[in-house]
N, C-alpha and C positions, 0 to 999 in steps of 0.2 A: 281705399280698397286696392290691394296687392294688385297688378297685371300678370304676374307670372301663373294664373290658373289658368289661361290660354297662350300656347305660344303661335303665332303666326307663322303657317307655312305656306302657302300661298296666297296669292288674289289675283283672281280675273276681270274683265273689265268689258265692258260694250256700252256704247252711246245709243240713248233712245231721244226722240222728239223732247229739246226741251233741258234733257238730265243724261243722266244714264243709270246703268246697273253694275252694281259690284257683289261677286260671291266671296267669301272669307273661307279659307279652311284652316283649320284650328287642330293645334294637338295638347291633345290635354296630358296633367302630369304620370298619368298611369300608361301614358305613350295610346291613347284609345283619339280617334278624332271626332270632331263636328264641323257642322258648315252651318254658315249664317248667310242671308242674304241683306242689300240694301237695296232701296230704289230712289232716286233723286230725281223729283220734275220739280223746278223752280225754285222755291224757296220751301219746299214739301217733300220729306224724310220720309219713308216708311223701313224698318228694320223687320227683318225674319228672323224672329226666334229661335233656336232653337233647347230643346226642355229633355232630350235623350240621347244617349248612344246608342242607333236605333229603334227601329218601333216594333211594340208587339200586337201591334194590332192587325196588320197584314191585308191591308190595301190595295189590290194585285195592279193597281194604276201608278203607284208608287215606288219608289227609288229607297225611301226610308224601311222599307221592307224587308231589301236585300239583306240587310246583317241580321233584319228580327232583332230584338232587343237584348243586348249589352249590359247595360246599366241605366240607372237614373239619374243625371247631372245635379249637384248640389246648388243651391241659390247664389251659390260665389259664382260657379262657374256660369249660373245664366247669364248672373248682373255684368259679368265678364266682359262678356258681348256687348252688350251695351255699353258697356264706360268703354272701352276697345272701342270699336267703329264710332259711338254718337259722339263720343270725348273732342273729338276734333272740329265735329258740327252740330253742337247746343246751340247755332244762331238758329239752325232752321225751326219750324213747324214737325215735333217730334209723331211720329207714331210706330208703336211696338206691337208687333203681332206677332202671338206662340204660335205660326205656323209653320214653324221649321223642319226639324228631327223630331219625332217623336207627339205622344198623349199627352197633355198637361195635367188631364185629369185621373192621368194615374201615377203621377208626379205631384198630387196637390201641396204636399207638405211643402218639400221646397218651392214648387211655384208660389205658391203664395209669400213666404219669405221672399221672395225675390219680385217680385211684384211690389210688395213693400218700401224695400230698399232702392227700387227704380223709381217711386213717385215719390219718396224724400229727395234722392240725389236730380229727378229730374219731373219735379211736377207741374210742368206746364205739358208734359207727355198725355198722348192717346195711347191707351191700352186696350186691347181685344185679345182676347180667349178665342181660338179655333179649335174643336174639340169634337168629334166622334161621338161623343155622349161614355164612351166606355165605363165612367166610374159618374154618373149621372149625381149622383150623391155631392162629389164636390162643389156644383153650382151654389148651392145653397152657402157655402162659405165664404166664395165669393164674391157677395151681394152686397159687401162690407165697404168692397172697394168702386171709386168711379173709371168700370172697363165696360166696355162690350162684349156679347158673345155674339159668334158667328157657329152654326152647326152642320158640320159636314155629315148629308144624310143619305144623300145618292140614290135612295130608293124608298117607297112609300110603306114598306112590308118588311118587315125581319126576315123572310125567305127567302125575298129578293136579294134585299141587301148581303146575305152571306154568302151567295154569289158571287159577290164582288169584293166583301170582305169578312176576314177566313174567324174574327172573332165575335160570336156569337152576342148578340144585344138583342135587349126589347127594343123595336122603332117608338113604342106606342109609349114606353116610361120614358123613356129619354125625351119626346116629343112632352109630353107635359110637365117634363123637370125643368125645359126650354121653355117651356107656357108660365111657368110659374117665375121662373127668371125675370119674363118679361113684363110682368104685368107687378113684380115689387118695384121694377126697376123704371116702370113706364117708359119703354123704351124696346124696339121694337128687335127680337132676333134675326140676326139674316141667315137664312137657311139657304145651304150651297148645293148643287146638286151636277154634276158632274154628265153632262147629257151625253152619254155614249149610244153609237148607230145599233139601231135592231136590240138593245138591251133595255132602255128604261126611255126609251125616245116618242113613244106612242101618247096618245089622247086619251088613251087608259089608265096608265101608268101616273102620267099628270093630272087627271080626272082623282087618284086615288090618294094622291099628294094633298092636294090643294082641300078633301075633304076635310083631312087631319088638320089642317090649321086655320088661322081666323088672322086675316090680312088687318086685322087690332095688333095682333102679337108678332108678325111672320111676315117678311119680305122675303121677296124670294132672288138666289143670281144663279143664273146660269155659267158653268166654268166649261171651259173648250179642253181637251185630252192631249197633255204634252206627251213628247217622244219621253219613254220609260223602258225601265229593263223588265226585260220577258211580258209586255203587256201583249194582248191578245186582243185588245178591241179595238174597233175603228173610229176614227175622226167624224165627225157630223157638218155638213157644210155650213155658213153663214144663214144660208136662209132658213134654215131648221129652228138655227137661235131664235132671228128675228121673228120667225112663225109662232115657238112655242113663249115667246115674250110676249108677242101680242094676244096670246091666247091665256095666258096667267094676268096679265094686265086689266083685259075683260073681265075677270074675275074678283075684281077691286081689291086686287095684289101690287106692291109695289114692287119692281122687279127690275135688273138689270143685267149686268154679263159683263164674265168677269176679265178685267183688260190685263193678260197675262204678258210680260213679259221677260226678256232676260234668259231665253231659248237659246241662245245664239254661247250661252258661255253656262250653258245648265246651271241657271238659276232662278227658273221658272216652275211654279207650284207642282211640286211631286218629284223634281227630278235632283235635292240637297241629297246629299247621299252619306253616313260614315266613315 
């Protein structure tokens, strides 16, 4: 596979406990960019994908928003990324996650080629799908392959959720597109939910979550609200987490929180940017 569908124009770099984190930014050949992220703790790789030239789905927590969506990346240019940054460290414990730039599942065609061509070239890799639900339909394609879905849903209601983001979904198809996901795959979805203060932070709100799913199919993680352009909501403190963890937990959910790093050089979830 050619190298020149990305050329490398910068990298940033910060030490975490253990590893560190490095962001890529990338110019592709139509002169348009992307950013990737990596994380290094120990002998365990994780890679941020990314599947657009930004996103059309509109996030308002999100950095991938700013451009609104560009284009769609071809499967070269995912696989890119990955022979680029993992090429040098196939010793480690791989894992690829489309959590970059952009939908995957409104990119299915090439993600899925490129998905492909990442578990020939590197199948001892962990793959996950992080997805919105926006084209819900693609799950079903792939179920073909051995990845995980993760579903970013931030709200229990479709009325809620367009609140926060600006493209219009069913909660309730997507939630059983993820149901059905999970239970060919016997294998458990983790649903993300982005706990922002006075918006979706209540015992109501998570009361109306946790009806919708069945801790069979549905773990749940709690994600903390990085610094973003033009966001408008507030930070939640630690004891919030650990309040509504133990409060989903008692619910015979498995649940965690998500350990976000890589703020320090914006390359922590929500803030890769075009």
């Amino acid at each position: 596979m050619p190298k020149e569908f990305l050329h490398l124009v910068k990298k940033r770099r910060c030490s975490i406990e253990n590893g560190f984190v490095e962001k890529y930014r990338f110019r592709l050949k139509d002169g348009e960019h992307i950013e990737s992220a990596l994380r290094v703790r120990g002998k365990d790789a994780e890679l941020y994908l990314s599947c657009q030239v930004g996103c059309g789905i509109g996030c308002q927590f999100c950095e991938c928003s700013v451009e609104w969506l560009i284009r769609d990346l071809s499967w070269k240019e995912i696989f890119a990324q990955v022979d680029k940054i993992f090429g040098e460290k196939c010793n480690n414990s791989l894992r690829i996650t489309f959590n970059g730039i952009g939908e995957p599942t409104n990119n299915e065609k090439e993600v899925t080629k490129a998905i492909s061509k990442i578990l020939k070239k590197y199948p001892q890799s962990n793959i996950k799908i992080t997805t919105t639900g926006a084209n819900h339909k693609a799950l079903k394609k792939w179920l073909k392959f051995p990845i995980s879905l993760q579903l970013s849903l931030h709200a229990p209601t479709s009325d809620l959720r367009e609140k926060i983001i600006e493209t219009i979904m069913d909660v309730d198809k997507i939630i059983k597109a993820a149901r059905n996901f999970a239970k060919a795959k016997r294998e458990k979805v983790a649903v993300n939910f982005l706990l922002l203060k006075n918006f979706n932070d209540s015992y109501e709100v998570i009361d109306s979550l946790l009806k919708k799913l069945n801790p069979r199919y549905f773990s749940i993680i709690f994600s903390k609200l990085n610094p973003a352009f033009g966001q408008k909501f507030s930070y939640e403190p630690s004891e919030k987490f650990d309040q509504m963890s133990e409060y989903v937990a008692s619910r015979g959910f498995e649940v965690a929180e998500f350990e976000d790093i890589g703020q320090e050089i914006d390359a922590a979830c929500g803030q890769l940017r075009a």
